[in-house]
Steps between C-alpha positions, in 0.01 A plus 500: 500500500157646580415259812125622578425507154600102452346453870174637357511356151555081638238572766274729372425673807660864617767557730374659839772779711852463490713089522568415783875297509491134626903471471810618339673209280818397620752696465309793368385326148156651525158503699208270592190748510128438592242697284130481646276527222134583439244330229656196400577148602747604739490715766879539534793340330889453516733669280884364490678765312916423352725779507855434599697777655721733376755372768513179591486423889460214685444392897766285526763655233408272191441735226679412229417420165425164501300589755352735325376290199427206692213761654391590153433183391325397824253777365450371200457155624243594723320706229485171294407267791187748548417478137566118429507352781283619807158399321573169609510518864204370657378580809734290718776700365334822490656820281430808387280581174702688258299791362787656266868452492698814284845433402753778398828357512671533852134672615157280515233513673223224644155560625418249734171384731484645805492229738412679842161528378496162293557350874866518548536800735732344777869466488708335735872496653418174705274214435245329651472120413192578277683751316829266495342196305294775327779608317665175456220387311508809299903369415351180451190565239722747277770213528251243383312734211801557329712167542708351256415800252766741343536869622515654210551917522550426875828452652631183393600382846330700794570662790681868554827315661478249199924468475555608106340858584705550873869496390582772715347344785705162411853698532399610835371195604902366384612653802271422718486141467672326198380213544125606437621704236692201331185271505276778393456373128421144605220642785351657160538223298365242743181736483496580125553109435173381690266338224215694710506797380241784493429903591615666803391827642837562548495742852192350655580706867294515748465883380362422190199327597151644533259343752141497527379627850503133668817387339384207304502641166781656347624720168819517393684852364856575294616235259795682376693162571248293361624205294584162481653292779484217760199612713689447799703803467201684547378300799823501640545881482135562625502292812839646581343849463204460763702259770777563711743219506394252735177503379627447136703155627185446720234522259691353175359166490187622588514754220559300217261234572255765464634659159487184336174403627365860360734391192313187459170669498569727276663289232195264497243839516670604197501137301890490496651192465796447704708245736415655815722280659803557311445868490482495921817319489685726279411789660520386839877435401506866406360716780824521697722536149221801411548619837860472512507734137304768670719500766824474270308820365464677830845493650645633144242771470478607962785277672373675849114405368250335839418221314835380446437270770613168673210289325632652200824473532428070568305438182758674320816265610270204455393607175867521387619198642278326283553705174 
């Protein structure tokens, strides 16, 4: 696969010196490379290049073959999100414009918008409040674009701990604590079950945010868990990824008051038609069940993880005394 050729063809410009690598994919599936470019729209762009190893390794020892596959098709989901999917985001749920996606089997390729010089140069491993309800609204704008419409090509439920693709992590998790393994289908089903349904991002981290220089605009970057979902798994996950735990217990209230406020917006922005009320009561239910999977997820996959806290460890045994 001829990469500066395709990087030349979708943007008609010409590569300038040598790309420079952003990041290695996890686990060594490839490269995320910056060309800078002269003469044409752009004056750089992304390049996300496939190409599983040889080998097969792993930071924390899980490379095995359903592993393996559930990595391919994370590629290929992402591939399709960029192609069918991403057009749609507006600016309050900002994403990257696809320039040209090649797929070759387990290899593919996506050229992407840069968004350092589009106005998303800053990242960030702790948030200020502006960035905070920044990205929150980002959650909540994608949440309200696509609500109550299938996921077709995506993942049919979201998420990269989603509980059908982390058996491994389940048998572990057996051990650990049985009785979060035991109520592991029912956490899944409360959340597959809501009537709200709609696209998640599916690993909206902290680390996968890009902010503009004053923090109160933000883009959002790798959707290889994209799919459909209860969009409190993604809210969930985020505000667990940016605040240590007090804050989390703290600020929860607080949190989702603002989500569904940003929720509301959106919905009537975008001429959706929904019980607003009904859909803040449903999910409201769900935030500490969505929590509680991620969590289920956590201990299975890193037992000794940090954020297998106290708070955590609370909204899990009330979540299962009510299951």
């Amino acid at each position: 696969m001829e990469i500066e050729a395709i990087v030349e063809r979708c943007t008609r410009a010409q590569i300038v010196g040598e790309p420079v690598e952003v990041q290695s994919l996890w686990s060594g599936y490839g490269s995320i490379m910056r060309y800078a470019l002269t003469g044409g729209a752009y004056a750089s762009v992304i390049v996300k290049s496939i190409s599983p190893p040889v080998s097969q390794t792993h930071p924390r020892g899980w490379n095995t073959d359903i592993s393996h596959e559930r990595k391919l098709r994370s590629y290929q989901v992402e591939m399709w999100w960029y192609q069918s999917y991403a057009q749609r985001c507006c600016e309050g749920c900002r994403v990257a414009k696809c320039l040209a996606v090649e797929d070759s089997g387990e290899k593919g390729l996506l050229v992407l918008e840069d968004l350092d010089p589009a106005g998303f140069a800053a990242r960030r491993t702790r948030v200020s409040e502006t960035e905070l309800r920044a990205c929150i609204h980002w959650l909540a704008t994608l949440h309200a674009t696509f609500l109550q419409e299938p996921a077709e090509g995506l993942w049919p439920v979201g998420c990269y701990w989603h509980l059908e693709t982390r058996p491994d992590e389940l048998e572990v998790l057996k051990l650990e604590d049985p009785e979060l393994a035991a109520a592991a289908g029912a956490l899944d089903q409360r959340l597959n079950q809501s009537v709200f349904q709609t696209v998640v991002h599916g690993d909206a981290k902290l680390a996968n945010f890009c902010f503009s220089a004053d923090g109160s605009a933000v883009a959002a970057v790798d959707f290889q868990y994209v799919g459909g979902g209860c969009g409190m798994k993604d809210l969930a996950y985020f505000i667990g990824s940016c605040l240590d735990e007090a804050a989390c217990e703290r600020r929860e209230q607080d949190l989702l008051g603002f989500y569904f406020s940003a929720l509301g917006t959106a919905l009537e922005r975008l001429g959706k038609t929904v019980n607003l009320v009904a859909l803040e009561l449903d999910w409201r239910a769900l935030y500490p069940v969505a929590w509680t999977d991620f969590h289920r997820f956590l201990k299975g996959w890193s037992p000794g993880h940090r954020k297998i806290n106290s708070y955590s460890e609370r909204i899990a045994r009330e979540v299962l005394s009510r299951l």
